[in-house]
N, C-alpha and C positions, 0 to 999 in steps of 0.2 A: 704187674699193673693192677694185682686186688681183681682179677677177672673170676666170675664166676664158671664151676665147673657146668658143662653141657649136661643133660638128660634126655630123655628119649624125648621129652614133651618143647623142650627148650632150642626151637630154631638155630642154626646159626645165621648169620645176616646172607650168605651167599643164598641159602638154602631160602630165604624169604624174596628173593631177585624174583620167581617166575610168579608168585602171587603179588605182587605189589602191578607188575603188571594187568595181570588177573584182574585186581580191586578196581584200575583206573577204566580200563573196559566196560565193565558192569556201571562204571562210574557216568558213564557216556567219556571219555576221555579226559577229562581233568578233574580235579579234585583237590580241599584243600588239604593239609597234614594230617588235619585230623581225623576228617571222611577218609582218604585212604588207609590210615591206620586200620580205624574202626573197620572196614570193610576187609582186610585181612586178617583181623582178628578172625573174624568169620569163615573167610574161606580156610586157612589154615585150622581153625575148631581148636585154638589158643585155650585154653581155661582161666581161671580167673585168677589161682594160686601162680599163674606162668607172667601174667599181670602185672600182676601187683608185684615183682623181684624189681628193686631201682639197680639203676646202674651206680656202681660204686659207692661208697659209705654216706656220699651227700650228693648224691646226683640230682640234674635237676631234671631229669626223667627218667624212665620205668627203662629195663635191658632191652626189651622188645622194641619198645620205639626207639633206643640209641639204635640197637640193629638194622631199624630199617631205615634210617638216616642215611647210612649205606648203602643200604640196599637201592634206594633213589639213587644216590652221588654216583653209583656204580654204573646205574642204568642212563643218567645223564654223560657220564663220561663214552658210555658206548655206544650214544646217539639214542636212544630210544626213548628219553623223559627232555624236558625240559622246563624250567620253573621263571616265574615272572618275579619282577623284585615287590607285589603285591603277594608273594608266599603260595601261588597257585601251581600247581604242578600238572603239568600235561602230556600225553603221547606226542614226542613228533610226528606223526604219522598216523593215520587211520587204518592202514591196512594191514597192522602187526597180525602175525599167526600167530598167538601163544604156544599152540600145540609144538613150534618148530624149536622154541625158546631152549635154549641150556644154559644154564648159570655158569657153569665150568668152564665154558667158551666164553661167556663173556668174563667173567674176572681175569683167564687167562689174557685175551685179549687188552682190556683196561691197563692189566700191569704191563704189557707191551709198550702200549703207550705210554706209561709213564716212564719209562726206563729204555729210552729211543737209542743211548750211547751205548748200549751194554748191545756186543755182537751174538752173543748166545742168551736164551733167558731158559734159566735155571728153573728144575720142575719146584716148585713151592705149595706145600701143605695147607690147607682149608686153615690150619690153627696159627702160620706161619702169618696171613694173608689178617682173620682178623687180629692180631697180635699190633700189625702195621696201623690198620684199621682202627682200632683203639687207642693208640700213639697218635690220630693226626685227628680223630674227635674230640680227645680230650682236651688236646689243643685248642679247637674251635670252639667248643662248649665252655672253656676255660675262662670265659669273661664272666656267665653269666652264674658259675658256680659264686665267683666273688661277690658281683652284686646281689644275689641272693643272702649271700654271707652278710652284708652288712644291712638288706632289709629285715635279719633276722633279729639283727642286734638295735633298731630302731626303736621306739616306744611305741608302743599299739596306737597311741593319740596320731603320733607321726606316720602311723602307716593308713589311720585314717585319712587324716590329711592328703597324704599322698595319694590314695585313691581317688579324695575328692580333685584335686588337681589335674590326672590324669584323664578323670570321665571330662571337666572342665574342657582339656585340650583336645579332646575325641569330641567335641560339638553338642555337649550336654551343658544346659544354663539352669539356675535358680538350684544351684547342689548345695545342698546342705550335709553337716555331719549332725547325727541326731545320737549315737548311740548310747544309753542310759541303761545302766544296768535294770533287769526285767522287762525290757521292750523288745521281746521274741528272735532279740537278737543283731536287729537291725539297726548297722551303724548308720545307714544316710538317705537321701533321697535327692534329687533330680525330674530333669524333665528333658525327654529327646525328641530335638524335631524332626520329621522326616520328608525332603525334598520339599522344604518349606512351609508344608500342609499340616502332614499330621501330626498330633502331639502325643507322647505319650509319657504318661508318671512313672517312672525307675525307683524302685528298694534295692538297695544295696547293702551285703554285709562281709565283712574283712576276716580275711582267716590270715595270721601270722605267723605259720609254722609249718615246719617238714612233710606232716603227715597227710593223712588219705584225707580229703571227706569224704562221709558215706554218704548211702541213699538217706538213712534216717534222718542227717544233717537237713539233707535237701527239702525232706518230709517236714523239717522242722521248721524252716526257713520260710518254706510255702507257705503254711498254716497261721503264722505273724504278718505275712504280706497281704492278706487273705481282704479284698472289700480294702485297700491301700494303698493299691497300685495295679496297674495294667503290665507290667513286667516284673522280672528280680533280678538281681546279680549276685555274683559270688565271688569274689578275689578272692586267691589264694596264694599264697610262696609255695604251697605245695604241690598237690595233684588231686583226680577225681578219679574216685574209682568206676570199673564201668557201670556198675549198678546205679551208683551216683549220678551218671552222665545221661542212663537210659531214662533216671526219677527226674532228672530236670525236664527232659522234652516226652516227658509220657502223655499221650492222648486223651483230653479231656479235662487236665491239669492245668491252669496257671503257668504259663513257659518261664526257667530261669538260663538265663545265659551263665554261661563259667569262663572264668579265666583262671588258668592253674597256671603255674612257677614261671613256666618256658615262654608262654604266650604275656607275662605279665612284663617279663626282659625283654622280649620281640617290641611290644608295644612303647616301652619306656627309649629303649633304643631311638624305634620310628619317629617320636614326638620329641626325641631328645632331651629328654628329663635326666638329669645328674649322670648325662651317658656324653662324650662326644665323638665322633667316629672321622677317620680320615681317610676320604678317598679318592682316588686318580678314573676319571670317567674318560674311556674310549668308546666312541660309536660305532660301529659295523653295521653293516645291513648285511642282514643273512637272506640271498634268494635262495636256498632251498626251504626254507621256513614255510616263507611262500607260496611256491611250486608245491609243497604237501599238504596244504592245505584241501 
């Protein structure tokens, strides 16, 4: 499967199960993908070269966060996370021991349950477990590798476009694509309302490719938005590095929102743009949901 070899510094997804929990705690109990991530970066004391490794030759995110992709699905599957179809992930329960947590019990566990018809379950290795685990991500992740594939292959006019279209169906009016070469960068501009009240002026600029942007991007980006706008934006098909994510919301700075590869597919998905999805909706009410409250 092109899997990278482990190192001493290099998690694997099981081994990230008892800090994701960890993260959501500290978190007050929910969090979105990206706050949990970031918040295990921390607790596990990730570096940045462990980072920045993508998952597979075009992945459309970093190994670390496929891993803990799982690391959720895992902990959802054994009762202890549960996620909203708004992307928000939370403890079921307020009164988790972390201290008590074993990852081992619960993967072992999870494959129990998946494999209900099998009378004996068979002892299976940590490299066994994510080998499976990489076979049924790659699958899931397998749409957005494609769409990414063909926003790569678009013309940078069309992927302006397409941003402006997107901020359009997210509740932004008066967007404009301005981008002109020597204008600091900035393909476009907008205006977002908030709860009918307040207004505020959006710079936006489009990145159309694989890579990181850095902090210096963001440094760069800032300094053109500067006295032009009361916010900025970043699209990207790529990714932010962390330095990059810390330079966007640094204190006393100009705030810039980012949307990198993954969140760019989440969104076009949700609003249905050149995405359509097919699905079978059953209702349950869950009273223990409730009851733990």
């Amino acid at each position: 499967m092109g899997r990278k070899k482990q190192n001493s510094n290099f998690p694997s997804f099981d081994e990230l199960i008892v800090p994701t929990v960890k993260a959501l705690v500290q978190l007050g109990g929910s969090g979105t993908v990206e706050e949990i991530n970031s918040k295990v970066y921390e607790i596990a004391k990730l570096p940045e070269t462990v980072l920045q490794v993508p998952h597979g030759d075009e992945g459309t995110t970093n190994e670390v966060d496929y891993r803990l992709a799982w690391s959720r699905t895992y902990l959802k599957k054994f009762g202890l996370l549960e996620n909203s179809s708004r992307g928000i992930w939370a403890l079921s329960k307020a009164n988790i021991d972390v201290n008590k947590l074993d990852y081992i019990e619960i993967v072992r566990k999870v494959r129990e349950q998946d494999k209900p018809a099998q009378p004996k379950i068979k002892k299976v290795t940590v490299n066994q477990i994510e080998e499976e685990v990489t076979e049924e991500i790659d699958n899931t992740e397998e749409w957005k590798e494609k769409l990414l594939n063909v926003l790569y292959n678009i013309t940078p006019a069309a992927f302006e476009r397409l941003a402006q279209r997107l901020l359009r169906e997210s509740g932004f009016f008066q967007v404009e694509v301005t981008g002109k070469v020597g204008d600091g960068g900035i393909d476009g501009k907008g205006i977002v309302r908030v709860s009918g009240l307040l207004s505020f002026h959006v710079i936006f600029q489009c990145k159309r490719y694989r890579g990181s942007v850095t902090p210096s991007q963001i440094r760069d980006f800032r300094g053109a938005m500067q006295g032009r706008a009361d916010k900025g934006l970043v699209i990207t098909t790529g990714t932010f590095t962390r330095e990059a994510i810390k330079e966007a919301t640094r204190d006393g700075a100009p705030p810039i929102d980012l949307i990198d590869g993954e969140l760019l597919c989440d969104k076009l998905k949700e609003l249905k743009l050149g995405i359509d999805t097919k699905l079978t909706e059953t209702v349950e009410i869950k009273n223990d949901w409730f009851n733990n409250l």
